[in-house]
Structure formats: structure tokens, C-alpha cells
N, C-alpha and C positions, 0 to 999 in steps of 0.2 A: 485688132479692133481700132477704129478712128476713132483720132482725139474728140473731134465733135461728138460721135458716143458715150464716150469715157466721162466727157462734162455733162453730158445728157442724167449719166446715172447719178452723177456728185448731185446733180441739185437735185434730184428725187430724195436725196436721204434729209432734205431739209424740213420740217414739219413746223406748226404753231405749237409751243410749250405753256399749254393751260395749267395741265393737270402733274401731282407726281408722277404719276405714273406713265406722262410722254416721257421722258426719258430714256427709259425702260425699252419702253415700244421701239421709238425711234433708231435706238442698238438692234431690236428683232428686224427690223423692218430695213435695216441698214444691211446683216449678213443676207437678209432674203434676195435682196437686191442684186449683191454680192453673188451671192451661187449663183441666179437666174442669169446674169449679164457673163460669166465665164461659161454659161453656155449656148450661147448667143455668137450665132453664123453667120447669120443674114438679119436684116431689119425688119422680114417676118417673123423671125423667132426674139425678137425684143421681148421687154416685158409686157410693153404695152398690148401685147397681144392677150396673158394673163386676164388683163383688166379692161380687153373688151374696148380699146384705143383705134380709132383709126390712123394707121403712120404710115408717113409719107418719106422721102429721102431727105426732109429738111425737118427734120425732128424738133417740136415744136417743146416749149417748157407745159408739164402739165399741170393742170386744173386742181384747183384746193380738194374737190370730191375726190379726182383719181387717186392725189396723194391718198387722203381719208380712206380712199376704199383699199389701196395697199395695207396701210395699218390694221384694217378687219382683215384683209384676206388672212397678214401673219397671225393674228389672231385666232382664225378658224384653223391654217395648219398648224398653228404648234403644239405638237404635243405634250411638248414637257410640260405646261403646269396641268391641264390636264389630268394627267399621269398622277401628277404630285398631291392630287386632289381627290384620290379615287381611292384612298384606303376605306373611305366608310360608307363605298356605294353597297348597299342590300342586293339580295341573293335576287328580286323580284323587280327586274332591272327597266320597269315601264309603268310612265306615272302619265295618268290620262290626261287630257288637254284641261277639261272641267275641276280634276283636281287639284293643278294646278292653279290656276287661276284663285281657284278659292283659298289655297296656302298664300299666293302673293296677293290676295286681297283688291284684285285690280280686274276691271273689266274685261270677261270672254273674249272682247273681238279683239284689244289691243294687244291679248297674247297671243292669240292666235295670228294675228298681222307679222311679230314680232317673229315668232317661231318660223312661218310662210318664209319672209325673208331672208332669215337664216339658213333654210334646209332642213330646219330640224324637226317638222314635222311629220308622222308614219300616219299610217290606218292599221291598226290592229286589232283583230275580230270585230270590223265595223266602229271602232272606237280612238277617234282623235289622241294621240298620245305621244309622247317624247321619252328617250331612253332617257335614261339618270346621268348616263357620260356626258348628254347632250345639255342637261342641266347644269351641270357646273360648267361646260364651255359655255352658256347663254349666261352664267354667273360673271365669269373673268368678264366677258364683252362687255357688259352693260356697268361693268368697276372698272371699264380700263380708260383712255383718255375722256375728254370733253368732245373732242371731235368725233371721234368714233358715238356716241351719244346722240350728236346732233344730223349726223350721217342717219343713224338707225330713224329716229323720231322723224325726218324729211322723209325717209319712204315709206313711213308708216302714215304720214298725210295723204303723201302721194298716191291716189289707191289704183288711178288707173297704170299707173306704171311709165307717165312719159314725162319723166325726170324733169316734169314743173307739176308746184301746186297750183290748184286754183282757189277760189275766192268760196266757191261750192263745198270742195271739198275740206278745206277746212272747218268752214261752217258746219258741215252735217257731222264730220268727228266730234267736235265741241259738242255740239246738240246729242248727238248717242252716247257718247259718254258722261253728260250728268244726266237722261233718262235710264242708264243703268246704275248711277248711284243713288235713284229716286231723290233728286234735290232739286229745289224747283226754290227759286226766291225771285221777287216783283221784279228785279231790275237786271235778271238774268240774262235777258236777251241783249240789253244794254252794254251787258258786259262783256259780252262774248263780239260783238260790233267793233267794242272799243281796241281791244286786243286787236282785229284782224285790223283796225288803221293802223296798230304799231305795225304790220309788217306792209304796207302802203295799199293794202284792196282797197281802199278809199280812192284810190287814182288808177289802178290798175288790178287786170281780171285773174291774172298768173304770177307767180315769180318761180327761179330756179333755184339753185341751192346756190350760186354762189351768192345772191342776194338773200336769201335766207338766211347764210353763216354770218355775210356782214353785218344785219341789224343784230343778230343774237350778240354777237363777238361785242358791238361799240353798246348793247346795252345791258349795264351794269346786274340789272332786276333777274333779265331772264338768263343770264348767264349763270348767277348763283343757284338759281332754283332747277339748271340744267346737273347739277351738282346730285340730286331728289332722283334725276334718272336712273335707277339703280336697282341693286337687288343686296339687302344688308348679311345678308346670309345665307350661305347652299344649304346648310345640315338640316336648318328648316323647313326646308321643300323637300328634301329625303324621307323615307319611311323613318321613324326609329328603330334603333338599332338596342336589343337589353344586355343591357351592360353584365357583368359576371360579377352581383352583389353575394354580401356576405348574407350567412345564416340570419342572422337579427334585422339586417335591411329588407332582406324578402320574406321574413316570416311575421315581424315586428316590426312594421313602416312607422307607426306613431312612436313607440318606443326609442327608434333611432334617431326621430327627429328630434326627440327632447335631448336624446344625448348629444346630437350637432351642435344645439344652442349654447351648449356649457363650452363655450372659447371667452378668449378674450374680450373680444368683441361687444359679444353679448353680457360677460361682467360687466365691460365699460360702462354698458346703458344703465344696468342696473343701481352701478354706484353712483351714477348722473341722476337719476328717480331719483334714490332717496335724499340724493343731496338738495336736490331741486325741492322737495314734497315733503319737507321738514316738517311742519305741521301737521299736519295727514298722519304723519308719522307717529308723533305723537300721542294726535289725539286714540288715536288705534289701539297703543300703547296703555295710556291710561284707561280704554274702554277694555282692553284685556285684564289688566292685572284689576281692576276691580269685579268683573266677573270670577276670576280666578279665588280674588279674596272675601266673596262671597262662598263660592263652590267648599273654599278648606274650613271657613268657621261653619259650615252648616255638616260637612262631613265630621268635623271633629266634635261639633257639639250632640250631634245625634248616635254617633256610632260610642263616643267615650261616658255622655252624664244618661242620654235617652236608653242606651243599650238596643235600638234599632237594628233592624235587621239591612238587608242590602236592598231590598225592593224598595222599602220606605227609605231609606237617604237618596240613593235615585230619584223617586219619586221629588224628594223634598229639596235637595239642590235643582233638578231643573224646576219645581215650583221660585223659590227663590229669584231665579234668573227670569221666568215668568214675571215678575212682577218689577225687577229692574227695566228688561228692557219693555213692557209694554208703556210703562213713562215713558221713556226713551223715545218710542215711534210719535209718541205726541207730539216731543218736542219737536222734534222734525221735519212738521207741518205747521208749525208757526209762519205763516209767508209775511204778517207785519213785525216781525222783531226780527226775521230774515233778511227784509227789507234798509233796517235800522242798522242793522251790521254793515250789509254790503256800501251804507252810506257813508261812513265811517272807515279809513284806507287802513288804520290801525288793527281795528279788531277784526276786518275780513281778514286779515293776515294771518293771525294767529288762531281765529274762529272759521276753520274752512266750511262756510255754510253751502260752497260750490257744490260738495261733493255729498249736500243735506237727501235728494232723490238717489243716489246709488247706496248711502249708507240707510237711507227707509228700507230698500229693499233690501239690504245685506240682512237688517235686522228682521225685517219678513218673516226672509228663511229661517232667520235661525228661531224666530218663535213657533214656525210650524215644526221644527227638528224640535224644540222642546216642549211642546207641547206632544206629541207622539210618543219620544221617552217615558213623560211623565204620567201619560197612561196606559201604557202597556207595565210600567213598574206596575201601579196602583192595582191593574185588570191582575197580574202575578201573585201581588202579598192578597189580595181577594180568597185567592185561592188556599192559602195555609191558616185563613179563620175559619174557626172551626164551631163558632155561637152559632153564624146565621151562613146560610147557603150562597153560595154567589151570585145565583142572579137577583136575590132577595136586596146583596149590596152593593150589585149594579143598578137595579130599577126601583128601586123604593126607597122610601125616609125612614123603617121600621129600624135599622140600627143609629136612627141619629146621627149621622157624619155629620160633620158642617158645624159651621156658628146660625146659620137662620132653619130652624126646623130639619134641619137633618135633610138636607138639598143639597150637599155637596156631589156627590154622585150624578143628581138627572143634572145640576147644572153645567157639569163638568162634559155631561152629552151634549147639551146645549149648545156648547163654549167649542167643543169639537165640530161641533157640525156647520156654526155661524163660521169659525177660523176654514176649515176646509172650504166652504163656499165663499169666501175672501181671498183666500189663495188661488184657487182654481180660476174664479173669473180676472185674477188681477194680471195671468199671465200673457205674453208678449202672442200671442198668436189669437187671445182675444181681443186685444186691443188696438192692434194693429191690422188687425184682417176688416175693419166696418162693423166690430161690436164695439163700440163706446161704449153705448147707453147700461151695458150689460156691466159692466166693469165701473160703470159712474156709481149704479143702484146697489151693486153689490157690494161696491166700501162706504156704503153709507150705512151697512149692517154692523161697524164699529160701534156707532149707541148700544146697542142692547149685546154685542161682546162684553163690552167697560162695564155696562149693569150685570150683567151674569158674573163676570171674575168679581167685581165686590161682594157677592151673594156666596162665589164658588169659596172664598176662603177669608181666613176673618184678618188678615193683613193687609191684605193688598188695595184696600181702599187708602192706607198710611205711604204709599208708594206714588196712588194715582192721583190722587185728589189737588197738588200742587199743577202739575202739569195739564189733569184736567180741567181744572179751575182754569188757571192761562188760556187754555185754549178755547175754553166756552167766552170767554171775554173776548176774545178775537174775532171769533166768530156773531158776536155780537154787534160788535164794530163793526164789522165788514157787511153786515144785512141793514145797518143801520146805511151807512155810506152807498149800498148798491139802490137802493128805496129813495134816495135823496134823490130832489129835483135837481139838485147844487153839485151831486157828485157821481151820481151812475142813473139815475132815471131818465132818459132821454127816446130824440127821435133818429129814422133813416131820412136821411140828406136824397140820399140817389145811389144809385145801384148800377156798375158797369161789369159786363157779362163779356172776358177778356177770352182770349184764344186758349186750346187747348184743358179746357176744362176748369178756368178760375175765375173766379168770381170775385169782383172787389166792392166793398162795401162802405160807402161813405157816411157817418154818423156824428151827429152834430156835439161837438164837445161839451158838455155839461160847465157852469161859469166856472167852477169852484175845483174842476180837473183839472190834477195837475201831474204829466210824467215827465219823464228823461227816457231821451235817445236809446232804443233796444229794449227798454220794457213789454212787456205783455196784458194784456187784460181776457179778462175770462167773458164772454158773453151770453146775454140769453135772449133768447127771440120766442117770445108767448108764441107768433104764428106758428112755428115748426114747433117746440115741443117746450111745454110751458115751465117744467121743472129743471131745465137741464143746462148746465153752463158749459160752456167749453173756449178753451184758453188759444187764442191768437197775438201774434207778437203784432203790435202796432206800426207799420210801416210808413209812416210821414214825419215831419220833425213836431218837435213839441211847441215852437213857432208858430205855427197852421193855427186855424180856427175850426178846424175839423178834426175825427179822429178815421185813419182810413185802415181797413185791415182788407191782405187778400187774402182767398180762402180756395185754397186746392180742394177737390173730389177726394177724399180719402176716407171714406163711410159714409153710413147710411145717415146721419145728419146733414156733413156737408152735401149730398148729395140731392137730400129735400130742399136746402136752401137755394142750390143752385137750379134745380129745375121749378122753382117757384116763382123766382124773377125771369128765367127764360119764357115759362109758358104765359105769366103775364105780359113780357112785350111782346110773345106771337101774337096773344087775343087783343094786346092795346085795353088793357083791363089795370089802369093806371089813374083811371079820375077818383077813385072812390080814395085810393090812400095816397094821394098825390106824390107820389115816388116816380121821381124821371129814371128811367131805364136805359141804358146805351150800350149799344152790341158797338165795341171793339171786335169780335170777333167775325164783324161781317165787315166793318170800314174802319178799319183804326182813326185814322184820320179826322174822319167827321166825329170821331164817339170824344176822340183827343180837345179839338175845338170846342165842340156841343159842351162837356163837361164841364171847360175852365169857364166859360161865360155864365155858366150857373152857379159855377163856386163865386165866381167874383158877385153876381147877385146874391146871394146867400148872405156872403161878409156886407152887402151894404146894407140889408135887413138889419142884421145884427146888430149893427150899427145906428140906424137908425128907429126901431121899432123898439116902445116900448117891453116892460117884461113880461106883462100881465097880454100881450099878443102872442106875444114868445111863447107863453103858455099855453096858450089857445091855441096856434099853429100844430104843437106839438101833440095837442086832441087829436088832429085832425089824420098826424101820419102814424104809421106802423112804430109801436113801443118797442124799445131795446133795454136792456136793464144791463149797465157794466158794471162787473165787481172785480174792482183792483186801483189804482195800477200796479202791478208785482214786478219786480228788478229779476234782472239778468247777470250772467256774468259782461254782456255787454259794455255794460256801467264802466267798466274797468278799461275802458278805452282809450279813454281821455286822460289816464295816468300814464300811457306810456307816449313814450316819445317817437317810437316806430309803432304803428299799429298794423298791423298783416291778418287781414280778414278773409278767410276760406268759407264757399259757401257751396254746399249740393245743391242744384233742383230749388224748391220754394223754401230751403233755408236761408235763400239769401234774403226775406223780409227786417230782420235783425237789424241788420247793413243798412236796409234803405232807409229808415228812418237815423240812423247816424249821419251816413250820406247826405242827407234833408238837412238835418238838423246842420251838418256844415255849410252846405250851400246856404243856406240862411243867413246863418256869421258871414260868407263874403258878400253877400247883397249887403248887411246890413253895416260892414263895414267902408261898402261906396260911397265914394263924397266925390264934390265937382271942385277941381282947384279954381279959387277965385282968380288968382293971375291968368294961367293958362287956359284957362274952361274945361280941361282933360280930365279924365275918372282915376282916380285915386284910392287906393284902398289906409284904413287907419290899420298897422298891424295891432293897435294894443287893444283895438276892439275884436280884432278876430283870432289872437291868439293868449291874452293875456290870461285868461282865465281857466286854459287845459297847458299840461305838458306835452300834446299833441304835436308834430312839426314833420311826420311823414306818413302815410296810407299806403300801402298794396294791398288791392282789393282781386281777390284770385274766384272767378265764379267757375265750376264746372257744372254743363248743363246738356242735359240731352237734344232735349228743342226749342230753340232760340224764338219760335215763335210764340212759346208760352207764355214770357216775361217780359212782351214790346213793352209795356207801363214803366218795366225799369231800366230799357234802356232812352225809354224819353226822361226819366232821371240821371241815368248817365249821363246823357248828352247837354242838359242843362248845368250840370258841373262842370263838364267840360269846357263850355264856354264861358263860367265864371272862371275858372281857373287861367284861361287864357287871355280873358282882360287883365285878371288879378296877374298875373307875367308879364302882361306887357307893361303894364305901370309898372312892376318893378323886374327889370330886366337883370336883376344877379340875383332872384330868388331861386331856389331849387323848384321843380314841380314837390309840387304838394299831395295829391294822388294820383299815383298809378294802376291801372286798371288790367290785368290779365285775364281775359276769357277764353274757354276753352270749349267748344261744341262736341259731344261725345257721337252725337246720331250718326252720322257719317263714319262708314266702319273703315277707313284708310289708312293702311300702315306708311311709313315712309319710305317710299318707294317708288315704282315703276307707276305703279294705280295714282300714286299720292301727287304725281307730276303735272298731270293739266288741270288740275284742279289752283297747283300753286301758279300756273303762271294767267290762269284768268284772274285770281283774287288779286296778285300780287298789283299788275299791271291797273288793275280796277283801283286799285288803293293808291299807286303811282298817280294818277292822272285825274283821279277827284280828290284824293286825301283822305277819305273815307271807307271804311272795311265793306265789305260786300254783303255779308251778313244783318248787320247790324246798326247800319250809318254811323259808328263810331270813329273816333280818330285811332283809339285802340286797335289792333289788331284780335283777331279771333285763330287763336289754335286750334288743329284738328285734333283728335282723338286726346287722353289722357295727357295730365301733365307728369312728367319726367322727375317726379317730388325729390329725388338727391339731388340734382343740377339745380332745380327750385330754389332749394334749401342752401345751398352750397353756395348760392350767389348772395342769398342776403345775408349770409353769414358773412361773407367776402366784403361784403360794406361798412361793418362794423369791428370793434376791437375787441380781445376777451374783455375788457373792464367795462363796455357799453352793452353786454350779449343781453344783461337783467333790465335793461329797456325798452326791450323788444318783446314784443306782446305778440302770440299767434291766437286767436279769433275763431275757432270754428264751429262751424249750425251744417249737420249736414247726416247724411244715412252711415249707421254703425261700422259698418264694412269698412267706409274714409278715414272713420274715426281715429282706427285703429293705426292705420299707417300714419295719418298725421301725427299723434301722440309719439309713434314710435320714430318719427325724426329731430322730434321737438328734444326729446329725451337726447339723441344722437347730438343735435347743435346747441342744446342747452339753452332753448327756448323758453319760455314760460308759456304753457300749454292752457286756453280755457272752453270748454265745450260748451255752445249751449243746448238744451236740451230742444231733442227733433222729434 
């Protein structure tokens, strides 16, 4: 062989070292070279011939592609990993093109392109398909160098086959690949524009791949996100294979799950619970053993001095407990001395009124479990009297039971049938499904419960009558307050009819209203239905001269409210109650502008108009009657020093008035320096009065176009927080914002890749996410809650972990796994109610 061959071959084994795994290659692609060149005659049998070269007797250095496509060829022949990869291919060795595609969650034509390429496409009985072997070789290819990567995705541009792309064809890829992931945003087309000038279509109509490699290689953006081109795993794309479980796994699946849990692991959390939930603890604690030390003085005094029988002390311990905790469920509708607690950092401590809605319902059940007992005992001892017959002393007074006329009996039917219809309608599948109204009407059947049990037995008025008392007083307050022109009688401002089914509702704060940040109030609108309140968290700051609440579709209430004001502004049936209307849903923009120019009219009314107009005004528009304002765990915000805010869907309204209420404090902390003229922020007006000093704000959301209102909140922070940086340039950011878009169903992966390099490059080149005009970033699919978790743990020390506050409003399901990290990092965990 000539030496000029021999150097021919030496620079072939040179390759760019992106990724681990050139390396690797590079040694395959080095012996391949090796065998091929020893048997190599003539300069027709070169390699070059393998690779489709035209060579001439002055053997020329080759081209970045031919290297690249060296590196696939070894790829496609090696069999060893392969091989090494094939213990858990399935007996049923062909996976259809379609089904494919839908395991890698990435567009039909792009695997199919992909596959074409390869070879590894069949027809079998008329049906597109790829063997399983061929699937983990398209595994390794797509995990092995960078280069190999950017080789595949050029001729997957490429569609006519003549080794340039054009300005077309990449255009029309972009374009059918986001009409198959049905995603469509205003500035799409803009985006997709922008990208093709990063690879020069702006000046020219084609490029080849070596100009391809170059811009990707010298740019930092798309290089990483050529990283995405991949496939995270074979097994996943295989059939499953059933593993050879035990008797109790395959016979017993729940059974064996409980027994998984009991590791270390899961002790860990449990002793982190209760070390965390000390209180809780407690109070639990002492709500047992005083039940407990009711149960043994009513057992020992009836079975030892009464000489009872066993029906009757059943009967008469769960009467007993009957009348502890029906107090009890009072107490736990107090929302004004719930209120007074949570205001107070001491006694919400020790008083866990958080957890006052889970522990109403715990006690729920357990009075419908005792009430059940305690009449099926009574319906039993019934039976062994032997004066009067039994249904004589189920349905009648003729034996006198009772302290009032011998009514113990019918009341006691009474008492069951009012509790079973309070039960029934109070449960989750009524309330959540668009029966409110059913579930509002039905616990307001506790009046005449409370009047039966005082009638059913002659103690239990010594039980109730404290707590009852209290809470008629309450309720007293709070009609008086909601009636008030000063504190809940008031008007609608204006009404904007937002995307996606929401409704926001502007209403004029009453003088004498007063909340904090994250509060809720209960509302009632005579138009839609005259008796009936229902609870919306306040979403603007307490600053504002408005109160704004949004209002999702979720029952047949919101559902009137909302198509009330829509079919008023189709018919323009707006003069009689002078409410301005603003479809956001048809021009964000204009409804954005239109809005703020009426609010700012509003405030100079207010401002300048008599009260006695104020009142007259208020004739004129659609009545609103607020009763509250009722505290959150929200409240609890501004005591930590890291606040970390998690929100589902429309539970992020919580936030937005926190949000507000911040951005507030930095407007109102702007001042003009008299020397310089430059904007200055005072910190002891904008932090002096919270232990407040960091925010991550975490929203996950299906469709980003539901909530434009709260990212024109966003974005107005953001630019406060950016002044407020630049004047003081060794501040920390102040919040951080994580959003995560669920709609888009993309794993990370091969489907997940053009998606990142239009947002990515869109983000580069205006600064702004594509979604969302944020400066933030927008995540695709779920967030990754242990890497989440695991980072802000990372920022802080074990001695700081109890300053850190986690935040969440959001669907049960979330719940659960938030809770269960918070426990794992030792977070202080607070829910608000969704």
C-alpha cells in the first residue's frame, strides 16, 4: 500500500469530540477503517467506495459528512451492542410504524423519515413496521455522538434527497410539525422565520451540510438542545415482558404495595410528619383520649351502678360522643375567630385552624358512624321489651321515651334522615360535579338537626348551647357586615369575558373593606340566584381601589354567571345596568387597554364624587352582596423568608393577589434621587414590614391561553423587579417564576427537539419565551418534583430548612405528591383549599 494511502487512512480516523460517547465511536470507526484498508487492492476498492466517494488517483482529505457517515455506517454494522441489548426483545418481534410513534410521542412523519433513512423500515400485511432488533439499533444511533445527530436531522430536512436543504423545505417541516402537535400561538410564524435567519435563508435559498454543521457547532443554543435528539429508553418502546412474581404480588397487588412501603425510606417520612406536625399531633391526641375518657365513664357507670344491658351502653357511649362532637363541628365553622387566630403567628401555631375543613369532615364521618351505632343498638334493646311492641316504640310517644312528650323515638327518625340527607348531598362527587346549590341547601338542614338533638335527648342542649351560642353570634356579625353599605353591599364595576372559559369580575370595594393578600370572600349576585353565596379567593392586591375575582366554569352557577355577561355583550344589552363588558377572548389587547382607562376613570370618580352620588351610582348598577373577608393559609407568606408558591390551573388566583400586593410595595417604594434624577427604590419601605426576601413562583397549567390576565401580571413584575435590580445592582432577584405548559403531550426526546430549537432561538433573539412574552422560561410537559425539590433544598442549610415555606392551591392528585416531598425535604407544607 502507498504511503500517500496509509496517510489517507490516518486522517480518516480523526473526528470532532462533542459528545462521551465519540470516543468510543471513534476506536469503532478506527478498527473499521483498519480491516477495510487491509483489504484494499486498488483505489477502486478504497473505503471511499463504502461511502459512495468519488476517488481519483490524488486522494483528496474527506468532507466533515463522509467522516459523520463513517461513524453511522459503524453504527449500523456493529453488532455487538446490539446483541448486548437483545435479552429482553418479546417473542412478537414487529412493532408497527403508528405504534411506534405514539410510545415516542413524536410526530408520524418524523419517524417515519427517520426509519426511511435508516433502512429500517418493512411492510408487513400492509402495515408500516420496524422489527424490535431494528429498534434498539435506532436506540444506540440516536444516543451515540452529536455528529451522528446532526447527520440524521440534515436528511431528515432534506426531503428531496440532494444533499442541500432549501429555505422551503425547512419551512414546510416546521409548519407540519407544530400542525401535528395542534399548537398554534400569534407569533408562530414569526418564529419559525426567525430560526431559518439563524441558518442564513435570509440571504440565501439552500445550504449544504457543511454549512449546516458550522452554524450548529459555533452556536452554543442549538448545540445543547441537539443534546434532546434522542431516545431515553428501548424497554419503553418494547412490549412488556411479565416478570415471574410471587404468589401475593400476583394475587394480592394492593396487599404487596402496603408491604413495599414499610422500608426505611418510607419510616424516614413518617418520622419527618410527625416531627414536622407536632401540633396536629397533639391536638388529635387530646381529641382521642377525651373521647376515649368519655366511652369508659359512660361504660362503667351504666354497666356497674345502671346494671345495663349491652345494647343500651352502646347505644349510650355513642349518644355521649354524639353530643361531644356535634359541639365540636360548630366549632369548626367559626371563619371570624379562625380569622383572629390565623392573625396572631403564636396561636396559629399551636391552634392548627389549617387543618379546621379536613378535621369538619373527619368529624362528619364519624357522627354518621355514630349515629348508625346508636341506632341500630336502640332498634335491638327495642326488641327484648316486652311492655309495648316494637313498632309501638319505634313510631309513637305511647311509652314516653324522651324528656319532651315521649319524642325521643320519631325525633331520633328525624335526626337520621336530616344527618343521612347532609351526608349524602355533602359528598365529593356532589360537589364537584356542578351541584353546589344542592350541597349549599342541604347543610343549611343543620338548624332543625340542632333543634331535633335538643328535643331527641335531655343533655345535649348542656353540650350545645355554648358553641351554639358562638356561632349564632357570628353569624349575626357577618349578615350585619354583608348588608352594610360600608362593608359588603356594593356594585359591578365591569366585567371582562377572558379565554378559555373565565370570567373576571370587577367590583367596587365597599369604604370600610378591608383584606390581606390571599384572602377569599364569599359572593352573592341577586341576578343569578338570590340566596346563594359562593367563595372566590380575591385576586388583586389590597392596595387597588377595586375588588377583582376570576371565575372558572365549574357548575351550573358559574356557568349562569358566565353566559350572562357573554350574551349581554353579543345583544349590546349594557345601558340599562351600565356595566362595560370586555371580550379578552376575542382581542386581548383592546379588552387590556379599554379596561385600564375605565379603572383609571373609576379611581377619579371616587375621588372626586361626593357619597351621596356614590350611592346613587350604585342604584343604578347590578347589586353584589360580599360576606367576608376570610384568611387563607396564604397569610402565612410573608412570615417566611423563602416563600415557594405551587399552583394548578385557576388555583394560581391565591398568588395573584400576593403578586399584586408585591408589586405594589415596589411602585410604592420608587423615589427620584434629587442629585442624580435616577429611580431609586427605599428597601425599608418595601421590606421592612414582612420577613419576606425570596419568591419561587411554580405554575403548572394546561393552556396558557386561559390565564393571559396573569401573565400581563407577570410581566408587570417583572419589569418592576428589573428597575428595582438595576438601582440596586448586588441585590438578589427577588422572584422567580417557573411555568410549566402541560397541553403539549412531548416527552424528551426525538418529538421534544424542534419544538426546542424554535422556542429556544425565539427566546435568544427577543428575550422573551414564545408562549408567553415572558422573560421566564416556559417548561414542556410535568415538572420533575425531586430535581425541583432537591435544588431549593441545595440553597439552603439544615438550620434555614424551617424558613422555607411551600404554598400550594391546586387539584388533590398534586396535592398529594407535593405533601409527600415537603415531608421527604422537610419543608413546611401549607394547602389552600381548591
Amino acid at each position: 500500500m502507498s504511503s500517500e494511502h496509509e496517510t489517507t487512512i490516518t486522517m480518516e480516523q480523526s473526528s470532532l469530540e462533542i459528545s462521551t460517547n465519540d470516543i468510543h465511536l471513534n476506536v469503532q470507526v478506527d478498527n473499521q477503517l483498519r480491516v477495510m484498508s487491509n483489504h484494499v487492492t486498488s483505489p477502486s476498492d478504497s473505503i471511499f467506495d463504502e461511502i459512495n466517494l468519488p476517488i481519483s488517483v490524488d486522494v483528496s482529505i474527506p468532507s466533515r459528512r463522509e467522516l459523520i457517515q463513517v461513524q453511522l455506517e459503524a453504527l449500523l454494522n456493529n453488532p455487538e451492542q446490539s446483541s448486548s441489548s437483545s435479552s429482553y426483545i418479546h417473542e412478537a418481534n414487529i412493532i408497527s410504524l403508528e405504534n411506534l410513534s405514539k410510545k415516542l410521542n413524536t410526530p408520524h412523519f418524523i419517524v417515519e423519515r427517520i426509519l426511511n433513512i435508516l433502512g429500517f423500515l418493512s411492510l408487513n400485511e400492509d402495515v408500516l413496521s420496524i422489527s424490535q432488533y431494528n429498534v434498539i439499533r435506532l436506540t444506540q444511533i440516536l444516543n451515540s455522538t452529536t455528529d451522528v445527530r446532526i447527520l440524521l436531522f440534515f436528511m431528515i430536512l432534506d426531503i428531496n434527497n440532494d444533499n442541500h436543504i432549501s429555505k422551503i423545505e425547512m419551512n414546510d417541516f416546521f409548519k407540519l410539525y407544530f400542525q401535528n402537535l395542534s399548537f398554534n400561538t400569534h407569533n408562530l410564524e414569526e418564529a419559525i422565520e426567525t430560526f431559518l435567519k439563524r441558518f442564513h435563508f435570509d440571504t440565501q435559498n439552500e445550504i449544504n451540510f457543511e454549512e449546516f454543521y458550522s452554524i450548529i457547532i459555533e452556536d452554543e443554543t442549538i448545540l445543547r438542545i441537539f443534546s434532546l435528539f434522542s431516545i431515553r429508553s428501548t424497554r419503553s418502546l418494547l412490549p412488556e415482558i411479565k416478570s415471574h412474581e410471587n404468589f401475593i404480588h400476583q394475587y394480592f397487588p394492593r396487599f404487596y404495595s402496603y408491604i413495599a412501603l414499610l422500608n426505611v425510606h418510607q419510616m424516614t417520612l413518617v418520622y419527618n410528619y410527625l416531627q414536622d406536625n407536632i401540633p396536629q399531633i397533639i391536638l388529635f391526641i387530646i381529641y382521642f383520649l377525651i373521647n376515649l375518657a368519655l366511652s369508659l365513664y359512660v361504660i362503667i357507670f351504666r354497666s356497674t351502678i345502671l346494671k345495663n344491658n349491652v345494647c343500651i351502653i352502646f347505644a349510650r357511649v355513642c349518644g355521649m360522643l354524639l353530643n361531644l362532637n356535634c359541639s365540636l363541628i360548630l366549632i369548626l365553622t367559626l371563619k371570624q375567630t379562625i380569622l383572629i387566630i390565623r392573625s396572631k403567628r403564636f396561636l396559629r401555631y399551636w391552634i392548627p385552624v389549617d387543618i379546621h375543613i379536613d378535621f369538619h369532615k373527619f368529624i362528619g364521618r364519624f357522627i354518621s358512624i355514630l349515629a348508625i351505632i346508636h341506632t341500630i343498638a336502640h332498634m335491638i334493646n327495642f326488641g327484648y321489651v316486652q311492655e309495648y311492641s316494637w313498632s309501638i316504640l319505634m313510631f309513637t310517644t305511647t311509652p314516653h321515651i324522651g324528656w319532651v312528650g315521649g319524642f325521643a323515638t320519631l325525633s331520633g327518625i328525624i335526626l337520621s334522615i336530616v344527618l343521612a340527607i347532609i351526608i349524602i348531598f355533602s359528598m365529593n362527587w356532589v360537589r364537584r360535579k356542578g351541584y353546589f346549590q344542592i350541597f349549599y341547601w342541604s347543610h343549611r338542614f343543620y338548624l332543625i338537626f340542632f333543634v331535633f338533638l335538643i328535643i331527641h335527648a335531655e343533655n345535649s342542649w348542656k353540650w350545645i348551647i355554648g358553641p351554639f351560642i358562638w356561632f349564632s353570634l357570628e353569624k349575626i356579625y357577618s349578615n350585619i357586615k354583608r348588608y352594610s353599605t360600608h362593608t359588603g353591599r356594593t356594585y359591578l364595576n365591569c366585567v371582562t369575558i377572558e379565554q378559555s372559559n373565565v370570567i373576571s369580575l370587577n367590583i367596587h370595594k365597599p369604604k370600610n373593606f378591608i383584606f390581606k393578600p390571599g384572602d377569599y370572600i364569599k359572593i352573592n349576585m341577586p341576578q343569578i340566584a338570590p340566596y346563594e353565596f359562593h367563595p372566590f379567593t380575591i385576586s388583586n392586591a389590597p392596595e387597588d381601589n377595586s375588588l377583582r375575582l376570576h371565575i372558572q366554569i365549574n357548575g351550573n352557577w358559574t356557568k349562569k354567571v358566565y353566559e350572562r355577561y357573554k350574551n349581554m355583550s353579543d345583544n349590546d344589552d349594557i345601558s340599562e345596568t351600565h356595566i362595560r363588558i370586555y371580550r379578552a377572548d376575542l382581542n386581548p389587547k383592546r379588552a387590556c387597554i379599554e379596561e385600564r382607562s375605565y379603572e383609571n376613570t373609576i379611581e377619579n370618580e371616587i375621588n372626586t364624587t361626593t357619597m351621596n352620588d356614590l350611592n346613587n351610582l350604585s342604584l343604578k348598577k347590578e347589586i353584589i352582596i360580599i360576606d367576608g373577608p376570610y384568611s387563607s393559609c396564604a397569610r402565612y407568606i410573608f412570615d417566611c423568608e423563602h416563600a415557594i408558591l405551587i399552583a394548578g390551573g385557576i388555583g394560581v388566583t391565591p398568588y395573584a393577589s400576593i403578586l399584586s400586593s408585591l408589586m405594589a410595595q415596589f411602585r410604592a417604594s420608587r423615589m427620584n434621587c434629587s442629585h442624580c434624577q435616577n429611580t431609586i427604590h427605599s428597601k425599608k419601605i418595601l421590606l421592612d414590614n414582612y420577613r419576606l426576601r425570596k419568591v419561587d413562583f411554580i405554575w403548572i397549567s394546561r393552556d396558557h391561553k386561559s390565564f393571559e390576565w396573569f401573565f400581563k401580571l407577570l410581566y408587570e413584575f417583572e419589569k418592576e423587579q428589573d428597575i428595582y435590580l438595576k438601582s440596586h445592582p448586588t441585590e438578589k432577584r427577588f422572584l422567580t417564576v417557573h411555568l410549566y405548559l402541560t397541553e403539549l403531550k412531548i416527552d424528551k426526546n426525538i418529538g421534544h427537539h424542534p419544538l426546542q430549537l424554535i422556542t429556544e432561538v425565539w427566546t435568544q433573539v427577543t428575550g422573551h419565551d414564545i408562549f408567553t412574552g415572558l422573560k421566564s422560561k416556559t417548561h414542556i410537559g410535568r415538572p420533575e418534583w425531586d430535581k425541583v425539590f432537591n435544588q431549593f433544598y441545595l440553597e439552603h442549610n439544615s438550620s434555614m430548612i424551617n424558613n422555607v415555606g411551600i404554598f400550594f392551591c391546586g387539584p388533590t392528585t398534586m396535592n398529594k405528591t407535593i405533601q409527600t416531598m415537603c415531608n421527604r425535604y422537610r419543608f413546611n407544607f401549607y394547602k389552600e383549599n381548591f
